[in-house]
TORKOL-4160 file (C-alpha; in steps of 0.2 Angstrom, whole numbers, padded with zeros to 4 digits, m for minus):
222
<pt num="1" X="0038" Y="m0109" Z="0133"/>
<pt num="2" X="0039" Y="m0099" Z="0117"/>
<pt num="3" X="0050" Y="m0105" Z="0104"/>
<pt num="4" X="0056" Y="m0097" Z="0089"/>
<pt num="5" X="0061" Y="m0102" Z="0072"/>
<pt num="6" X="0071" Y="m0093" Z="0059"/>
<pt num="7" X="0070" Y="m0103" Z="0041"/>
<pt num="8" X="0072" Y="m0097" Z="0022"/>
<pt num="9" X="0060" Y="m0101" Z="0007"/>
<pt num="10" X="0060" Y="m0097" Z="m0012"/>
<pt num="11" X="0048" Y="m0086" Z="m0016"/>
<pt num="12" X="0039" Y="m0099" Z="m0030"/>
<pt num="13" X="0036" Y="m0110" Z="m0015"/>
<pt num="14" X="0022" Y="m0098" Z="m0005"/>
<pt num="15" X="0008" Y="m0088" Z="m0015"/>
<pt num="16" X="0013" Y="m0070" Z="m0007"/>
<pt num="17" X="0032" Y="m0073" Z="m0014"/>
<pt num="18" X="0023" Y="m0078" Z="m0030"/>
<pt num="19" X="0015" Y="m0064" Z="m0034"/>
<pt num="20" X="0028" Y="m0052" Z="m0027"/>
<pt num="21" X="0041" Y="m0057" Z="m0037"/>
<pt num="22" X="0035" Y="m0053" Z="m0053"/>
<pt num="23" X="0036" Y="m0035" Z="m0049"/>
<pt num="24" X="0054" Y="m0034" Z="m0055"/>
<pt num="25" X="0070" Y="m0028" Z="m0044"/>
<pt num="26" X="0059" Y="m0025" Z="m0028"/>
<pt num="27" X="0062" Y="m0027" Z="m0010"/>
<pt num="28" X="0049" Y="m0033" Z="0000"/>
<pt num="29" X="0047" Y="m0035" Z="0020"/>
<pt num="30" X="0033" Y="m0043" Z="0028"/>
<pt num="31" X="0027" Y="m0028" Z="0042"/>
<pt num="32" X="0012" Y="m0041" Z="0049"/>
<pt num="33" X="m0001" Y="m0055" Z="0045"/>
<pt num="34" X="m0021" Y="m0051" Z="0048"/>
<pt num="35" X="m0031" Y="m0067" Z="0048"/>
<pt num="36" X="m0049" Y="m0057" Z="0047"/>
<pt num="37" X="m0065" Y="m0065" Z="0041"/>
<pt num="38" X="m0059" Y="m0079" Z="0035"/>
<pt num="39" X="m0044" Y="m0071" Z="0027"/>
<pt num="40" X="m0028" Y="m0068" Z="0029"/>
<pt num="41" X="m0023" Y="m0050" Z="0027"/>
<pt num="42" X="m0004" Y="m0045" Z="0024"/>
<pt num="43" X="0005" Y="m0029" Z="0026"/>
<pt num="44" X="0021" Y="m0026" Z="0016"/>
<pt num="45" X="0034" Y="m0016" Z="0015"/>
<pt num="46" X="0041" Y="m0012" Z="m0002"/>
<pt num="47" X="0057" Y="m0004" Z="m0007"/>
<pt num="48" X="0066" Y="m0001" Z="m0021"/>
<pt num="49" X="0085" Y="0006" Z="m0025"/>
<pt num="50" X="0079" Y="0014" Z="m0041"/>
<pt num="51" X="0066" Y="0027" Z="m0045"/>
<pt num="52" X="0051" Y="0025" Z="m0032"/>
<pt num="53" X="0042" Y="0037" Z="m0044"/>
<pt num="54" X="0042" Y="0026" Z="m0058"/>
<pt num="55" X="0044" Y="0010" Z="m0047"/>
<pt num="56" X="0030" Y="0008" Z="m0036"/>
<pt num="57" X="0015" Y="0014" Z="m0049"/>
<pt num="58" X="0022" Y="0000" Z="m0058"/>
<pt num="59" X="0022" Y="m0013" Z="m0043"/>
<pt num="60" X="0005" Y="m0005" Z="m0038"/>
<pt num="61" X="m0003" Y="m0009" Z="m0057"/>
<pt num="62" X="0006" Y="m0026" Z="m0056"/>
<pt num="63" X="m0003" Y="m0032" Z="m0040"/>
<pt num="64" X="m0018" Y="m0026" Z="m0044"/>
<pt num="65" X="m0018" Y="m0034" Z="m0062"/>
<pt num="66" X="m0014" Y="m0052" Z="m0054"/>
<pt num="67" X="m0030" Y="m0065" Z="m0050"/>
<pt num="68" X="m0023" Y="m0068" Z="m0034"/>
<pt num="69" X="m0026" Y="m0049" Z="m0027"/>
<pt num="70" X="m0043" Y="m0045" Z="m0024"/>
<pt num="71" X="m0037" Y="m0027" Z="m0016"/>
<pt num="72" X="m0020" Y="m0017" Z="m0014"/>
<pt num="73" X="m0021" Y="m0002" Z="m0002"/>
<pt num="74" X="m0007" Y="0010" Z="m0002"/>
<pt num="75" X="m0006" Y="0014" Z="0018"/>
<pt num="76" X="0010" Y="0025" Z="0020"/>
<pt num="77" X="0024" Y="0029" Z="0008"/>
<pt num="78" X="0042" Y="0035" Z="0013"/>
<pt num="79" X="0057" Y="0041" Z="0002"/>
<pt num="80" X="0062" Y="0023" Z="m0007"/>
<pt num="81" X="0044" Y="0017" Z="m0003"/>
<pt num="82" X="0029" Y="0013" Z="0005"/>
<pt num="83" X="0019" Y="0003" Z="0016"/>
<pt num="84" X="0002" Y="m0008" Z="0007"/>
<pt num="85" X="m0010" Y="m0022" Z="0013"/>
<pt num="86" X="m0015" Y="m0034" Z="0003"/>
<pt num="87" X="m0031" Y="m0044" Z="0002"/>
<pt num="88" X="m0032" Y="m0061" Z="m0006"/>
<pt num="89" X="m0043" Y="m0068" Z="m0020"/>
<pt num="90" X="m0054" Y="m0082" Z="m0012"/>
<pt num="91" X="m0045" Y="m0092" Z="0005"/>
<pt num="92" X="m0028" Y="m0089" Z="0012"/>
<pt num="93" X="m0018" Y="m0104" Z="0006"/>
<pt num="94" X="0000" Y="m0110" Z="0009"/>
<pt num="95" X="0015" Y="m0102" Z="0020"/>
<pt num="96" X="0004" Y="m0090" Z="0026"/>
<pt num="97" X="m0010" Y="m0100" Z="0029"/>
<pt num="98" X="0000" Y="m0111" Z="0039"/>
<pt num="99" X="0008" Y="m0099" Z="0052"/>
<pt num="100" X="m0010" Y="m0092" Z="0054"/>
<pt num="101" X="m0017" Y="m0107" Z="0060"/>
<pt num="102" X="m0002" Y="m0111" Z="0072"/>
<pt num="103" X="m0004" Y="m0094" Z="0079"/>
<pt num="104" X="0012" Y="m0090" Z="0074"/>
<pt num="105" X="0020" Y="m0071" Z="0077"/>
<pt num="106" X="0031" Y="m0067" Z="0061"/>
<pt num="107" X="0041" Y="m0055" Z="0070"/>
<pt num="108" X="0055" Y="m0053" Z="0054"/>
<pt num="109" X="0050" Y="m0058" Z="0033"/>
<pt num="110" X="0059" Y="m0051" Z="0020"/>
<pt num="111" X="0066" Y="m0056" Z="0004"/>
<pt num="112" X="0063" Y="m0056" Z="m0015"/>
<pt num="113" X="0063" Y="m0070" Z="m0025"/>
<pt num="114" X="0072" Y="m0078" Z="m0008"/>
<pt num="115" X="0065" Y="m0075" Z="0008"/>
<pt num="116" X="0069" Y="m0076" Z="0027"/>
<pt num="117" X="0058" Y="m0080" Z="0040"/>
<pt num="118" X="0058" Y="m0078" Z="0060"/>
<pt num="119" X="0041" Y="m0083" Z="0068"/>
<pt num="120" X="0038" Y="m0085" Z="0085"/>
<pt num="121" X="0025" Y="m0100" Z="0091"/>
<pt num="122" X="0018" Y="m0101" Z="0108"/>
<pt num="123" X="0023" Y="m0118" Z="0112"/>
<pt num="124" X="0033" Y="m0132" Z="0103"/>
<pt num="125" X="0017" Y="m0140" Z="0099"/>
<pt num="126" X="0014" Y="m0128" Z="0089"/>
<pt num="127" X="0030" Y="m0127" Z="0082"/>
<pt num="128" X="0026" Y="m0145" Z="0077"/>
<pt num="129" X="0008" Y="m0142" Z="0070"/>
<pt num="130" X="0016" Y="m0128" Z="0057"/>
<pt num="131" X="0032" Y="m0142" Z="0054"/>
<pt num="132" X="0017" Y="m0157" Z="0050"/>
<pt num="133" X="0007" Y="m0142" Z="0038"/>
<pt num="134" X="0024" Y="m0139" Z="0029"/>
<pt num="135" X="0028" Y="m0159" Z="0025"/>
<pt num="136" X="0007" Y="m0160" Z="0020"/>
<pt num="137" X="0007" Y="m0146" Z="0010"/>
<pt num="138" X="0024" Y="m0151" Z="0001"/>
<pt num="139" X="0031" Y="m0133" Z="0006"/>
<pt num="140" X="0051" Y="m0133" Z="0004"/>
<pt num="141" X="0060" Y="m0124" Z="0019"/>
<pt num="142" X="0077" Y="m0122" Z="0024"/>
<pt num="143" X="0080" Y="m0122" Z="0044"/>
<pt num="144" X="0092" Y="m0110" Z="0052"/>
<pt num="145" X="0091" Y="m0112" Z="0068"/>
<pt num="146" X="0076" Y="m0116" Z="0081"/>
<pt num="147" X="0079" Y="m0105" Z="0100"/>
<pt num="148" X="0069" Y="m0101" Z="0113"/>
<pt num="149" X="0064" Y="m0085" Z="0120"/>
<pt num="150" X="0075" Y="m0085" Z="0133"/>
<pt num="151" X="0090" Y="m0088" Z="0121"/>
<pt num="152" X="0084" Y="m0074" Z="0112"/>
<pt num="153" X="0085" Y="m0062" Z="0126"/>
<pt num="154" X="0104" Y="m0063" Z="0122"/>
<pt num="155" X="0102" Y="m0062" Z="0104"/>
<pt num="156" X="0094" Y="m0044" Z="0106"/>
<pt num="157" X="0109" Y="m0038" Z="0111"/>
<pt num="158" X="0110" Y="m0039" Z="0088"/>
<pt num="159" X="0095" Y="m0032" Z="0088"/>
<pt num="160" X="0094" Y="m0044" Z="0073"/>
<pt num="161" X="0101" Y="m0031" Z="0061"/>
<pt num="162" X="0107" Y="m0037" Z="0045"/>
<pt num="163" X="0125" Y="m0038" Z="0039"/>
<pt num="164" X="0120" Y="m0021" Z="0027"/>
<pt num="165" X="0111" Y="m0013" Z="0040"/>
<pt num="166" X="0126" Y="m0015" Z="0052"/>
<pt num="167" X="0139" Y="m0010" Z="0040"/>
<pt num="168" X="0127" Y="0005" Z="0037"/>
<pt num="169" X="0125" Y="0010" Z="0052"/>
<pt num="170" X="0142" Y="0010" Z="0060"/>
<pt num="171" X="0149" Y="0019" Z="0045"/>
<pt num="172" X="0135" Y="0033" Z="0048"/>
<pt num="173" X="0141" Y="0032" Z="0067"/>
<pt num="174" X="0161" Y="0033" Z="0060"/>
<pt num="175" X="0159" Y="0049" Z="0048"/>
<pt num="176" X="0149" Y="0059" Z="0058"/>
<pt num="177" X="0133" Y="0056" Z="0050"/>
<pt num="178" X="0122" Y="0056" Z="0068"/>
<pt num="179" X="0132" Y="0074" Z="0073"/>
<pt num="180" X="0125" Y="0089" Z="0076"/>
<pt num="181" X="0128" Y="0098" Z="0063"/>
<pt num="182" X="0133" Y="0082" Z="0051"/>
<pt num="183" X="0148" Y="0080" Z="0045"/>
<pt num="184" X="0143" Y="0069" Z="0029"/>
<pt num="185" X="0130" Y="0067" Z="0019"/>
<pt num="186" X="0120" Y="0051" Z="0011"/>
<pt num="187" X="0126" Y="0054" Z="m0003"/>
<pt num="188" X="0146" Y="0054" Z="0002"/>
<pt num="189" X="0141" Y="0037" Z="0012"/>
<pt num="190" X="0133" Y="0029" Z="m0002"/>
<pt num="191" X="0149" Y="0034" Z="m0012"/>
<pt num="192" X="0159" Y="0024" Z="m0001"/>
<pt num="193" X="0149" Y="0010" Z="m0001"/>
<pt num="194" X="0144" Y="0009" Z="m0019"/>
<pt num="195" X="0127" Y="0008" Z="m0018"/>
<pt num="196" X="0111" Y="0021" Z="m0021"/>
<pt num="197" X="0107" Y="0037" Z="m0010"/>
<pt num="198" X="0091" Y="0029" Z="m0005"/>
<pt num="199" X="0098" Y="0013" Z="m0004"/>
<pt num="200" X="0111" Y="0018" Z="0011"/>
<pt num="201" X="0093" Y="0027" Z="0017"/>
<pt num="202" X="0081" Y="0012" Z="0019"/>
<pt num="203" X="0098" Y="0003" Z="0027"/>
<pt num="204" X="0099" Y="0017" Z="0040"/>
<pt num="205" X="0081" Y="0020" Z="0044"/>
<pt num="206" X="0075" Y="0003" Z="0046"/>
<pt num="207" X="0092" Y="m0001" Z="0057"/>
<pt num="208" X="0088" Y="0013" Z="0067"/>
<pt num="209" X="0069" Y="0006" Z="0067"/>
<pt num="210" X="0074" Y="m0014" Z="0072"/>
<pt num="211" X="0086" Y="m0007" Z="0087"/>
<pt num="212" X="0073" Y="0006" Z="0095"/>
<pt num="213" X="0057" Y="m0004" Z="0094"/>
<pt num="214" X="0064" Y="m0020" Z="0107"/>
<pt num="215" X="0070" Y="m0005" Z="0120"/>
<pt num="216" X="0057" Y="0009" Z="0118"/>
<pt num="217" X="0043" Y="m0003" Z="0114"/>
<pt num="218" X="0046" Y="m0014" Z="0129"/>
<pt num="219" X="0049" Y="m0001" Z="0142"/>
<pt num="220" X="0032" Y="0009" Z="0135"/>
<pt num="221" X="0024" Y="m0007" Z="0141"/>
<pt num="222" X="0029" Y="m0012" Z="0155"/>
């Protein structure tokens, strides 16, 4: 049976939070993890509240001046920022080494200079191979919770939206923001809320995102 794990980790602690955090006030979210060749490929989502005009060209020369980034690829961009994959310097090591070789799913990674995890492993014996590569590798976690996919069923019911997502999206839903023609703009609910224009943005599209992939997603398949 499939078990998933949900944990936290400073970013000093694994070599793709390393280098991300130097890259100033960022936000970064972990889109998937592509061992190819030998290496381990990751794609990252990275935002910012501030100008992405100025932001990302800065992130972009950043990345590409480090020793540990052989290539940055800029694969999509979206208002507050854009989607990249990075390819490592020499052999995957670390975090994300680790979840490689238990075959671990990373189905949510965000953070900046703290991250959150939630990986899914096949089995528990997996589970337990990526808990022995943490204590040999002196990797520091902090454990939220371990569940298994039939508890998660319930938890879907979240859709495993974060606390600004939520409070985002049900005060779109309350003002009329989702109405035909709208009744506020993004500007008037980042007002109320005190933050950026594109910050409320990235909080309502990607809520929108995490609720319709589990239910269009998983219907398309079936």
């Amino acid at each position: 049976m499939s078990v998933l794990l949900e944990f936290t980790i400073r970013s000093d602690q694994f070599k793709l939070g390393h280098v991300l955090s130097g890259s100033g006030d960022m936000r970064f979210e972990l889109e998937r993890i592509v061992p190819t060749g030998g290496h381990t490929m990751p794609f990252v989502w990275v935002s910012t509240e501030r100008d992405p005009n100025e932001d990302l060209p800065r992130f972009e020369a950043n990345m590409r001046e480090s020793d540990s980034v052989q290539e940055l690829l800029a694969l999509d961009r979206v208002d507050d920022g854009g989607l990249y994959r990075i390819e490592w310097e020499g052999q995957p090591e670390g975090l994300i080494k680790g979840l490689a070789e238990a075959e671990a799913t990373v189905l949510e990674a965000f953070g900046d200079r703290n991250w959150t995890f939630r990986v899914r492993f096949m089995d528990h014996e997996r589970l337990t191979n990526f808990h022995n590569y943490l204590t040999d590798h002196d990797i520091s976690v902090h454990i939220i919770r371990t569940y298994t996919f039939t508890e998660e069923g319930a938890r879907r019911r979240d859709f495993g939206l974060t606390n600004e997502q939520r409070e985002a999206l049900v005060l779109a839903l309350q003002r009329g923001y989702f109405d035909t023609p709208s009744e506020v703009t993004l500007d008037e609910l980042a007002e109320e809320l005190g933050i950026t224009k594109q910050a409320i943005s990235d909080r309502i599209r990607r809520g929108n995102e995490k609720m319709l992939r589990p239910l269009l997603l998983s219907s398309a398949a079936r």
